[in-house]
Backbone as a ProteinNet text record, in pm:
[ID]
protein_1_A
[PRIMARY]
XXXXXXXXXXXXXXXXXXXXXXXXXXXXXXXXXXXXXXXXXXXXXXXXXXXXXXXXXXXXXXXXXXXXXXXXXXXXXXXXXXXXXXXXXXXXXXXXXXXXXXXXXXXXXXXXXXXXXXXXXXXXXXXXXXX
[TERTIARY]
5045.9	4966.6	4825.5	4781.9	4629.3	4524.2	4440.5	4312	4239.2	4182	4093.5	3926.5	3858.9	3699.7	3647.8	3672.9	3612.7	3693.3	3814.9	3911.3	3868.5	3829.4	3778.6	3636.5	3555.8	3402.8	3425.7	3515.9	3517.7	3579.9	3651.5	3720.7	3623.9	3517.5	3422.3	3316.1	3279.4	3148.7	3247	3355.4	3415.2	3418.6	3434	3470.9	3361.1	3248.4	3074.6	3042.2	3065.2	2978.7	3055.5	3193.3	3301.5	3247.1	3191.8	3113	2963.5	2934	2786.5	2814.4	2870.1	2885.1	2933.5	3047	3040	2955.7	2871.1	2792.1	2665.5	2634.3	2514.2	2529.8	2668	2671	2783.8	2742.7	2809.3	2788.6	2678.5	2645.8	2724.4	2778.1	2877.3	2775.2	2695.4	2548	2575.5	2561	2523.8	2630.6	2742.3	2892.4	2932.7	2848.8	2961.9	2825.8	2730.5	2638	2743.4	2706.5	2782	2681.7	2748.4	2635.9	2643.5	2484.2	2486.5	2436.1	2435.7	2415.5	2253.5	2206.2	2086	2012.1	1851.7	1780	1768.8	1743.5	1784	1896.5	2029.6	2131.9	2160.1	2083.4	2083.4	1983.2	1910.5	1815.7	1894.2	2018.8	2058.5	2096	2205.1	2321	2268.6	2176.9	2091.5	1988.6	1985.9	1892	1954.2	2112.9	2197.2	2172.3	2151.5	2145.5	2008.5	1890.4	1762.2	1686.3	1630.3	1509.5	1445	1460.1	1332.5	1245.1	1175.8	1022.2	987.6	1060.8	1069.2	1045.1	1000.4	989.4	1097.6	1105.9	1165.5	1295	1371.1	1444.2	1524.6	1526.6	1553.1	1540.6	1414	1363.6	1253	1261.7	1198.5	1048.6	1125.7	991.1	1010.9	924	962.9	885.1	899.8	832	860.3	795.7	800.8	718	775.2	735.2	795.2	654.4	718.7	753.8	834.2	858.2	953.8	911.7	999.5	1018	926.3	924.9	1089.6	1070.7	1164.4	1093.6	1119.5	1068.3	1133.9	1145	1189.9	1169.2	1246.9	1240.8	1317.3	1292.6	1283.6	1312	1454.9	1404.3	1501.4	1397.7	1476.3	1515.1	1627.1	1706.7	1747.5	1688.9	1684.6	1784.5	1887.5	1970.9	1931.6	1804	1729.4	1581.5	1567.2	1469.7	1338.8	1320.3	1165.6	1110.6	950.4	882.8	772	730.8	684.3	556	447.6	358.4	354.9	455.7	437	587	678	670.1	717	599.6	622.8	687.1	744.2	815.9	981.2	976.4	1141.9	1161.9	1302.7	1310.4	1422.3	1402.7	1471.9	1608.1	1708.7	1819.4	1857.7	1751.4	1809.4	1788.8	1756.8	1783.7	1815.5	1849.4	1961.6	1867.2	1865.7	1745.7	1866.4	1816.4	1863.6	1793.8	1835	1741.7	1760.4	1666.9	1728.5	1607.2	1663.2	1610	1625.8	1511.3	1500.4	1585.6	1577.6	1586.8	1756.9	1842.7	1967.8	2001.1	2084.3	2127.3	2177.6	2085	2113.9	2235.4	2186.1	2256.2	2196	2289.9	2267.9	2277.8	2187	2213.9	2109.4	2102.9	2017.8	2039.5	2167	2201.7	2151.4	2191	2130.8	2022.9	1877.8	1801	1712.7	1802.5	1753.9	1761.7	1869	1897.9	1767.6	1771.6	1584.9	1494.5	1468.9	1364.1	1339	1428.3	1417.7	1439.2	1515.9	1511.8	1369.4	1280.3	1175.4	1070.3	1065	972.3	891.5	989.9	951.8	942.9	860.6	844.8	934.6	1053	1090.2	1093.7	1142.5	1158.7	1017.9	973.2	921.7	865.5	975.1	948.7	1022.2	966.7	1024.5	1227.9	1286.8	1431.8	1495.5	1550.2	1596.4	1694.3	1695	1748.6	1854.5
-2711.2	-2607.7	-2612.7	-2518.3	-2480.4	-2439.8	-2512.5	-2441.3	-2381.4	-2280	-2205.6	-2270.6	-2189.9	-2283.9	-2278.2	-2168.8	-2162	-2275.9	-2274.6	-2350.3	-2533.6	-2519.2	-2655.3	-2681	-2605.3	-2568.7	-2654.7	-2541.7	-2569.4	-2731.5	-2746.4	-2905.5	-2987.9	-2978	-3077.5	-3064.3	-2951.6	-2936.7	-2977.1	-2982.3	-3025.1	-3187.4	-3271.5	-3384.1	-3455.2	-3394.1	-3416.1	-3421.7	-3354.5	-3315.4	-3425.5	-3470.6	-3559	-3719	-3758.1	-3879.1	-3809.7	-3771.6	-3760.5	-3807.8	-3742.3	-3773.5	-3915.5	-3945.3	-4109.6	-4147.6	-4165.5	-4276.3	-4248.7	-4167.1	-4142.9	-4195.8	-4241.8	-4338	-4434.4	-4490.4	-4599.8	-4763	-4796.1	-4900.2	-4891	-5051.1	-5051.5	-5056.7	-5070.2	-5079.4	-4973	-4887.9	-4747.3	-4706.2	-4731.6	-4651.7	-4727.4	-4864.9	-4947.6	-4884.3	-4773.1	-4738.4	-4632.4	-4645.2	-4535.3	-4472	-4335.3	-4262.3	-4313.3	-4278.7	-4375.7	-4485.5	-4539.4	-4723.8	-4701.8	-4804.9	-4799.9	-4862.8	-4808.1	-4852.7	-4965.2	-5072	-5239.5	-5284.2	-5200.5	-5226.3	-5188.4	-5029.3	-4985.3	-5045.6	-5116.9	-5244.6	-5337.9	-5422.3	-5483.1	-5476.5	-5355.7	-5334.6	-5318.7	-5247.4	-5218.4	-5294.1	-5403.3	-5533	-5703.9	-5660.9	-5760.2	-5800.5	-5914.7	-5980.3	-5945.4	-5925.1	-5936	-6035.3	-6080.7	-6184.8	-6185.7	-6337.7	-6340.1	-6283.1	-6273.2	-6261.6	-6091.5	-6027.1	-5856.7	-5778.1	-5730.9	-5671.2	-5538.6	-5503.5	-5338.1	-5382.3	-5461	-5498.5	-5376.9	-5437.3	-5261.8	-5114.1	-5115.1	-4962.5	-4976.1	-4812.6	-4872.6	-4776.2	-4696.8	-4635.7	-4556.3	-4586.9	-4524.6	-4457.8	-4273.9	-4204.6	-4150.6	-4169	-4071.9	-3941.2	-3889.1	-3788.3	-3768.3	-3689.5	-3681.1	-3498.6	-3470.5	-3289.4	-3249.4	-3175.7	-3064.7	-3225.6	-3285.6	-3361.2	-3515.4	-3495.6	-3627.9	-3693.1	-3829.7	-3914.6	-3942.2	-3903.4	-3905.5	-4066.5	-4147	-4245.3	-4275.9	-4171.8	-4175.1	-4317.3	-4390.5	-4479.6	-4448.2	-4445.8	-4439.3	-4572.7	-4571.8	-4693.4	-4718.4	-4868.4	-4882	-5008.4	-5005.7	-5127.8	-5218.7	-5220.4	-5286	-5392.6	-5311.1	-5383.4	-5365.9	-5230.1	-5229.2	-5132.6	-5136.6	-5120.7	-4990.5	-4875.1	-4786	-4822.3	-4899	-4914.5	-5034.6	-5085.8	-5184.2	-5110.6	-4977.4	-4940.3	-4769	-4702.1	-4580	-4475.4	-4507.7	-4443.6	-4432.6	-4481.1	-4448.4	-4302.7	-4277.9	-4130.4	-4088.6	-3985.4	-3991.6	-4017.1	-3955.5	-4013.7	-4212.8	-4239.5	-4370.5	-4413.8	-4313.9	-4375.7	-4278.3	-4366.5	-4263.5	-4298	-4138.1	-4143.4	-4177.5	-4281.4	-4280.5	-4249.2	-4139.2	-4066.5	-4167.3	-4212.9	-4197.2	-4155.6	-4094.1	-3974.7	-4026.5	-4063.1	-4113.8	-4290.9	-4311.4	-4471.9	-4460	-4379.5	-4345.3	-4309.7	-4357.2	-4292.7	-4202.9	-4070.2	-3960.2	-3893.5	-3949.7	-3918.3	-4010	-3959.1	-4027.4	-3924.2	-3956.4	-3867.4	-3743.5	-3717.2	-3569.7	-3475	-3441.3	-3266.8	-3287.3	-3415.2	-3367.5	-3431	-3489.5	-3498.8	-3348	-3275.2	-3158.9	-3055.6	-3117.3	-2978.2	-3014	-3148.4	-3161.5	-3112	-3106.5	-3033.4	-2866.4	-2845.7	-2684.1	-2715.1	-2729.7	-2679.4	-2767.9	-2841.4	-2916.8	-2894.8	-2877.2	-2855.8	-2972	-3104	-3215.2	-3232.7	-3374.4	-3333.1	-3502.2	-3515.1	-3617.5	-3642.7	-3569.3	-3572.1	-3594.7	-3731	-3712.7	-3625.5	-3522.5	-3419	-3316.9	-3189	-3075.8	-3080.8	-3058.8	-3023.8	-2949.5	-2966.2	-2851.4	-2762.9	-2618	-2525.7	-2511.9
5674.8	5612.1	5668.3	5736.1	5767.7	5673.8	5647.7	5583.1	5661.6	5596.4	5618.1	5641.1	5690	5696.2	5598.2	5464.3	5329.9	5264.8	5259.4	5161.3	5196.8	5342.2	5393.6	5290.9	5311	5258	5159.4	5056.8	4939.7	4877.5	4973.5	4878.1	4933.1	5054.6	5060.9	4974.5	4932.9	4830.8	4685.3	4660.2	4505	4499	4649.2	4701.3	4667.2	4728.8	4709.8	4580.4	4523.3	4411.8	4297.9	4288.6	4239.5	4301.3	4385.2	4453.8	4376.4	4349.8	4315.9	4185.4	4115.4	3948.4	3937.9	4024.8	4004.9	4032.1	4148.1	4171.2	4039.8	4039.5	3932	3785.8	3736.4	3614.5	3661.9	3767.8	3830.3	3792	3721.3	3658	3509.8	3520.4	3369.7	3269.9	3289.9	3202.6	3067.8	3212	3135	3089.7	3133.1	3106.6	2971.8	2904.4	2837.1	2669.9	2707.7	2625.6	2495.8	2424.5	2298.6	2225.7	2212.5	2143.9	1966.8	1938.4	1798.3	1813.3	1926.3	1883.1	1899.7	1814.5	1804.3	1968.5	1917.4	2068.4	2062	1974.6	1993.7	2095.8	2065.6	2121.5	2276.6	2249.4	2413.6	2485.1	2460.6	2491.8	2584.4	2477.6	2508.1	2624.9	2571.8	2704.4	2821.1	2848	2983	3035.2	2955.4	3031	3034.6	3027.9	3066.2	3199.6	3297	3374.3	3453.7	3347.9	3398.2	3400.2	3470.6	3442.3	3296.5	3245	3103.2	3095.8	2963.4	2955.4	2999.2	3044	3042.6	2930.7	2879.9	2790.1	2757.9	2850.5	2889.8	2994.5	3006.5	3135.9	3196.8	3322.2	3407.4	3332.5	3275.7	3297.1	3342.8	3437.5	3537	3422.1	3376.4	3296.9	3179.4	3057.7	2921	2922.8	2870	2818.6	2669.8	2606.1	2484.4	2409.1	2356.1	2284.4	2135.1	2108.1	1973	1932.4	1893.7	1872.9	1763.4	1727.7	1618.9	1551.1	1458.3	1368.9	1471.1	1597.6	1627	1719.8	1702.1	1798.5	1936.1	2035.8	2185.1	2290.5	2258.5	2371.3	2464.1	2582	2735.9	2793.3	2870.7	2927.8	3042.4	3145.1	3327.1	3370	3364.7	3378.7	3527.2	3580.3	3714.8	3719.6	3798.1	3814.4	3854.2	3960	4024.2	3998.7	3845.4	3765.9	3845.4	3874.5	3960.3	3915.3	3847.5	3781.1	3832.1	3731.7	3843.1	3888.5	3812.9	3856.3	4000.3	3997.8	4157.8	4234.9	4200.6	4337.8	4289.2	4287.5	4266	4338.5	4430.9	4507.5	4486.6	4398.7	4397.3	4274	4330.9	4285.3	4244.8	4150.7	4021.2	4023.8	4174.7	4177.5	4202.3	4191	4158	4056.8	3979.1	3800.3	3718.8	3622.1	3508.6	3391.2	3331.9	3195.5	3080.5	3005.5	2860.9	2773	2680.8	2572.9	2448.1	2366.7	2219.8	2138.4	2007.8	1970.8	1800.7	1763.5	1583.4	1588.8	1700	1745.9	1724.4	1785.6	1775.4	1935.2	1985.7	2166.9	2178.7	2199.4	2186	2335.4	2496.2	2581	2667.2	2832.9	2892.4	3008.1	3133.4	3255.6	3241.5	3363.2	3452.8	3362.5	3398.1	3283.5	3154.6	3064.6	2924.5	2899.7	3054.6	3053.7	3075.4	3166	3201.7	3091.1	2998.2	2868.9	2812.5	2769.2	2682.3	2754.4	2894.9	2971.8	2883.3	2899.3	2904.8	2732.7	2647.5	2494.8	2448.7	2491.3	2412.5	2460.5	2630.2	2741	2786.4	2777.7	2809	2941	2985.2	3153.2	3168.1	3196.3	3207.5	3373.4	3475.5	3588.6	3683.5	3751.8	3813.1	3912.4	3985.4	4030.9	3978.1	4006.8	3945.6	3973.7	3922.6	3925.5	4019	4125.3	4245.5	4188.1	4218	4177	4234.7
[MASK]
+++++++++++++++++++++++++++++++++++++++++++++++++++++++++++++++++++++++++++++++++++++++++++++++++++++++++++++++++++++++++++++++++++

């Protein structure tokens, strides 16, 4: 059976995009997270096999906000445990935002970092979002 150059196109951009979504919650870290569990816990889970004395272990950076009466804690979760102020150059695809929201784990990942972008008008993304 011959494919076509579209039908080719197409199973490499479905192929791509199927390797993107894995690798992007590819840490068991993040995958072994449940919605509900408190931020103590998503603490835990995501600063398993960090160095002591961390406060924040592998994130690489917390933002919060507060809106429509909820408290928002932002943490960009770096597998790598590197910190933005000693190396600001790393970028957003190498970290995965964990939301939790009234100290509850609201989500995890880009898209329903990007849904809070747009329904709250939070600026979580270091750089603007590619269209």
């Amino acid at each position: 059976m011959l494919t076509t150059p579209k039908r080719r196109v197409a199973m490499f951009a479905a192929a791509a995009l199927t390797l993107m979504l894995v690798s992007a919650c590819s840490d068991s870290r993040v995958r072994d997270l449940e919605l509900g569990m408190s931020k103590d816990s998503v603490l835990l889970v995501i600063g398993a096999g960090a160095p002591e004395g961390d406060s924040l272990p592998n994130v690489y950076k917390r933002i919060q906000y507060f809106v429509d009466s909820k408290f928002f804690d932002i943490f960009l979760f770096d597998p790598k445990n590197r910190k933005s102020w000693l190396d600001p150059l790393v970028t957003d695809k190498e970290l995965t935002p964990i939301i939790v929201v009234q100290d509850k784990l609201e989500g995890t990942g880009w898209s329903y970092a990007d849904e809070l972008t747009q329904k709250y008008k939070l600026q979580i993304r270091t750089a603007p979002a590619a269209r």
